[in-house]
N, C-alpha and C positions, 0 to 999 in steps of 0.2 A: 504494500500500500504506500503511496506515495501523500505525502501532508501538505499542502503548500505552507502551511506555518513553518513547518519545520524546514523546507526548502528556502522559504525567506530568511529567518532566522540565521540561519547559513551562511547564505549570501552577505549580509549583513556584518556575522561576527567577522568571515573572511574580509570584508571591505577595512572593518575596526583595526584587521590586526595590523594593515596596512600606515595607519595613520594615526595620529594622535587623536585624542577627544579635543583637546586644545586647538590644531591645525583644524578640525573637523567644525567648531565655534567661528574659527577663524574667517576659514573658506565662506560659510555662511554669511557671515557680519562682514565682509568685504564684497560679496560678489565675483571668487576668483578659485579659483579650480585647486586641490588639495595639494598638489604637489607646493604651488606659489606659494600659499597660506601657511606651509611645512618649512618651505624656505625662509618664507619673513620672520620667521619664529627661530632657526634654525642663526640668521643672518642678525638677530638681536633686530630688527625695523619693530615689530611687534613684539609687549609682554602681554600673555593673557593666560587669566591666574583667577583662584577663584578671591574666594572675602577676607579669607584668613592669609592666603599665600601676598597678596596685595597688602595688606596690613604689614606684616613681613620685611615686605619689599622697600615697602616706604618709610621703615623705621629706618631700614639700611642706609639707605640714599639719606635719608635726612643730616643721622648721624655723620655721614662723609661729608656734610656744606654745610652744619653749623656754621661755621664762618661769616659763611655769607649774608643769613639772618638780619632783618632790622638789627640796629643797638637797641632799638627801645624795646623790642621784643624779647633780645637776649637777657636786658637789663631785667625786666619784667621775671625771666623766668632761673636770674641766678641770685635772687635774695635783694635786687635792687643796687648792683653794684651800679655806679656811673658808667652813664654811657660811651662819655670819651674815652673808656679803657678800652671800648670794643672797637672805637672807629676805631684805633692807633693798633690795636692788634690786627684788626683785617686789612691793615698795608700788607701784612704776612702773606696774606690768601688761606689757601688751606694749609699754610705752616704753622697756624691761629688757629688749627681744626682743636688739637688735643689740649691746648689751653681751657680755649673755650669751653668744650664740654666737660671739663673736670668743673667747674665751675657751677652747669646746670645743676638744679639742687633735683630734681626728679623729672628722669629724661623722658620717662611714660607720659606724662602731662605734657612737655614740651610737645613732643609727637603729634597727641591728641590737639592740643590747642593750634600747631600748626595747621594739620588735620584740616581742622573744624572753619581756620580762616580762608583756606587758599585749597581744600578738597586736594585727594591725593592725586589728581591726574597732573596737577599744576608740580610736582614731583616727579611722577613716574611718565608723563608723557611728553618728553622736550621736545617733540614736535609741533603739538599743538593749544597743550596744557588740558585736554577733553578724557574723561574715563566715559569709555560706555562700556554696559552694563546691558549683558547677553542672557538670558535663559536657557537652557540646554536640558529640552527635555529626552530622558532616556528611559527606554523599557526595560522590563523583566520579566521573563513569563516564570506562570507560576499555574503549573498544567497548562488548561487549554486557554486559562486566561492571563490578561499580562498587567503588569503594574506601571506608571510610570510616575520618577520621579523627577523632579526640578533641580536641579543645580545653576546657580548664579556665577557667571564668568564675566571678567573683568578687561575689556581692551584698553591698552596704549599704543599709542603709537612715540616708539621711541626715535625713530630716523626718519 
């Protein structure tokens, strides 16, 4: 007996093992064939990541350009040191990175408060400073019937 579920199904996981879920969001949300979407992802042009892994992501990068931060912000979030300390250390650039955040009194809240001002795409997207925010619905059969769940994926475009 031949099932056509079971024949899709097939189809399907062999198309999966081919590609990322990620590239497979990708392709979708750009309008461009999986191998491209594999590449751009491959070629660092695209992160896409879900809630947690973008959370992540943007603590990383933040951490690496403290630096760059307002003064009044940094001021704001290392106990109210004066501001001029931060202009005259960001002459350094990022040689003012490990100063600076020794300084921050609680880097979780710096994160979040950046976060919350400037959203993380203006971080993780130096292209265009835009996160979109993908849905990726996926199945699961369970016997003859199938479930499907939502997962929330996160585009940048980084180049």
């Amino acid at each position: 007996m031949i099932n056509e579920l079971d024949l899709m199904e097939n189809h399907w996981n062999n198309y999966k093992q081919d590609y990322t879920t990620k590239a497979i969001v990708l392709a979708a949300h750009l309008g461009v064939d999986l191998d491209e979407a594999e590449s751009a992802i491959d070629d660092y042009d695209y992160l896409v990541c879900t809630d947690e892994e973008a959370d992540d992501w943007v603590r990383e990068d933040i951490e690496q350009m403290v630096w760059a931060f307002t003064p009044s912000f940094l001021s704001a979030h290392t106990g109210y040191v004066d501001e001029d300390v931060f202009k005259w250390l960001q002459q350094k650039c990022e040689g003012a990175n490990d100063a600076i955040m020794s300084m921050i009194k609680d880097f979780d809240a710096f994160v979040e408060d950046a976060v919350a001002c400037d959203g993380r795409g203006h971080f993780l997207a130096g292209y265009d400073g835009i996160e979109h925010e993908v849905v990726y619905l996926s199945v699961e059969r369970d016997g003859m019937c199938y479930k499907t769940k939502e997962t929330y994926y996160y585009i940048y475009r980084r180049n």
